[in-house]
N, C-alpha and C positions, 0 to 999 in steps of 0.2 A: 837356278836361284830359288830362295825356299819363299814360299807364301806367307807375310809375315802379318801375326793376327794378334789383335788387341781384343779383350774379354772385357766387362762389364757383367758382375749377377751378384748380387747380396746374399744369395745361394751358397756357402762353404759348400755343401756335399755337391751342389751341379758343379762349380766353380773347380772340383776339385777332378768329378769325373770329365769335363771338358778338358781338361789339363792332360787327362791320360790319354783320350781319345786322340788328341789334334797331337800328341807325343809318338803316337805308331802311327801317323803319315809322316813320313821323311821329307814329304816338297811342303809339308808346313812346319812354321817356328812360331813358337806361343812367345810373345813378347810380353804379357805380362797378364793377370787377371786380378782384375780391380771390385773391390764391394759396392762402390758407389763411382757415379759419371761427376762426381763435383769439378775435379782436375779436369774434363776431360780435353777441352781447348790447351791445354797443359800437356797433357799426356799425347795427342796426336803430332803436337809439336817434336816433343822428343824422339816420339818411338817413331815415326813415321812408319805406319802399319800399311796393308796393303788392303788388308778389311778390316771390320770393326763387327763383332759381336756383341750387338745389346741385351741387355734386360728391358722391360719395360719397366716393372713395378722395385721400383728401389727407393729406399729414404733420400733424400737432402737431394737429390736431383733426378729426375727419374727419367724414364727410358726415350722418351717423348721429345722432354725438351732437350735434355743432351743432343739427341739427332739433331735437333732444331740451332744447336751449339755448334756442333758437328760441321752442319750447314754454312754457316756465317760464315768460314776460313777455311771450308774446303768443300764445293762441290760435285765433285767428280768420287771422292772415297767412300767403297761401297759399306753398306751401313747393314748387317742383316739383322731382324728381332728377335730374341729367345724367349720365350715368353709360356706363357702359360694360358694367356688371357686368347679367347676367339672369337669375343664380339663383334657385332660391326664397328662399334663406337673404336675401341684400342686399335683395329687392322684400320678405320679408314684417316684416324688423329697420327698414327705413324708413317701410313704412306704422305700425307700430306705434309710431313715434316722432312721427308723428305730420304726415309727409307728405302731401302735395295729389295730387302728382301724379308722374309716371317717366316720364320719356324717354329712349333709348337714344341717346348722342351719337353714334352712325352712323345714326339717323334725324332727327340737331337741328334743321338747315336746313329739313327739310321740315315738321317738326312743331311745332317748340318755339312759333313767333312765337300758332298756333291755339292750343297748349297755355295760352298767356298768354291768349289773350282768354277761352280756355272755363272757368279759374280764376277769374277775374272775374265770370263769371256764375254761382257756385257750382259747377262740376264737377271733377271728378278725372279729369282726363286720361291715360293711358295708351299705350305706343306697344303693337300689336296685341301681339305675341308674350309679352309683361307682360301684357299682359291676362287673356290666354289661362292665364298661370300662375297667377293669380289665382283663375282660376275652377277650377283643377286644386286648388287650397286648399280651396275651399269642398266641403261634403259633400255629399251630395243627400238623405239622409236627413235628415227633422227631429227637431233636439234638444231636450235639459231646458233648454237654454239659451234655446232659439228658444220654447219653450212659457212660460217666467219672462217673457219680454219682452211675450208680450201683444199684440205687431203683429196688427192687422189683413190680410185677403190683400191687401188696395191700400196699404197702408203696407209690407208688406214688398216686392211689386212693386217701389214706389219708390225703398226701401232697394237692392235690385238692380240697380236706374239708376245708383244715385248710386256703388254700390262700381264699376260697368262703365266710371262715366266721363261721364256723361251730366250736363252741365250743365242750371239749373232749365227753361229754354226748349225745352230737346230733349224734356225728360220729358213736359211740357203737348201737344207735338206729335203725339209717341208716343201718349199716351193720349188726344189728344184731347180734351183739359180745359182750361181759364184755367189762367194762371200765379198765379192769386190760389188755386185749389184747389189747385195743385199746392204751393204755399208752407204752406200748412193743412196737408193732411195731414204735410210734413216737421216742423211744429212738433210735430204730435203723436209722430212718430217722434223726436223730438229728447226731447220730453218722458217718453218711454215706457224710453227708453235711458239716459236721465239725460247728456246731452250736451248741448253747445251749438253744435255747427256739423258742417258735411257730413265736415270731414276727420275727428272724435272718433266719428262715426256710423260713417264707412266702417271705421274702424279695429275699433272693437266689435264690425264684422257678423261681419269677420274672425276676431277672435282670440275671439271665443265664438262661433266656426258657426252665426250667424243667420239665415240664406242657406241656401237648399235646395236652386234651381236659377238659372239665368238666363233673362227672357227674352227 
């Protein structure tokens, strides 16, 4: 069954070349590419897509709060960013909106088609230099916040996979565990967090400095 993706970019030429690219993957189906997120509680309705590629920077509704749109009626559909922008301010206002994933549309071509599959198998994909700011977010000292939660050191380990990027396949590899443990412990981090999925986890590590270091 084909991976079916809903666009968002006020871009005609990105808009146009994303069309061709995600056209020679066969396990993807482009369901539609839109100029603006105004529809877009509208349009996830209809097309029931399996990911979502955003723009951030768009007229009349823009990349930000559509997720945030996005969010209200379905949390679980993963949401990745196209963008151009690589501040802290646009990577840390999207993940807490409630974003999958960021990619820089001067790395799309090479990244985005993997960023689709690595969503799929639960990860948050990142293009490096995103990442990288990401981890410049996180503190390395541990907080009141990180001591409330309660994680465990292999539960917050994992938490550090999942904010990095690390689909559930990558982690069991990494650690050297079944993907049936590795699914377990993220239940319990789901449940410890009071969350229901990787993108509501990643965002929490964030924005309450759950996260000490990476490894």
């Amino acid at each position: 069954m084909s991976i079916r993706v809903l666009l968002y970019d006020d871009n005609e030429a990105l808009r146009a070349s994303m069309q061709e690219l995600i056209a020679e993957q066969q396990e993807f189906e482009l369901l539609a590419a839109m100029p603006n997120a105004e529809t877009v509680v509208t349009d996830i309705r209809e097309f029931k897509p399996d990911v979502v590629l955003m723009d951030i920077d768009m007229p009349i509704v823009n990349g930000v709060e559509a997720v945030k749109n996005i969010r209200r009626i379905n949390e679980q559909l993963p949401v990745i960013m196209l963008t151009i922008f690589d501040d802290n301010e646009n990577i840390f206002n999207a993940i807490c909106a409630g974003a999958t994933g960021y990619i820089l549309k001067r790395y799309a071509t090479e990244e985005i088609c993997d960023a689709i599959r690595n969503v799929m198998t639960g990860g948050a994909p990142m293009t490096g230099s995103v990442a990288r700011k990401v981890l410049q977010m996180v503190p390395k000292a541990k907080t009141a916040e990180q001591e409330k939660s309660n994680l465990s050191d292999r539960e917050t380990q994992i938490l550090q996979f999942l904010v990095n990027g690390y689909s559930y396949k990558m982690i069991a590899a990494e650690l050297k565990v079944s993907l049936d443990t590795v699914r377990f412990h993220i239940k319990k981090i789901y449940d410890k967090l009071h969350v229901h999925s990787a993108t509501e986890a990643v965002s929490k590590a964030i924005k309450n400095k759950l996260i000490s270091l990476f490894y």
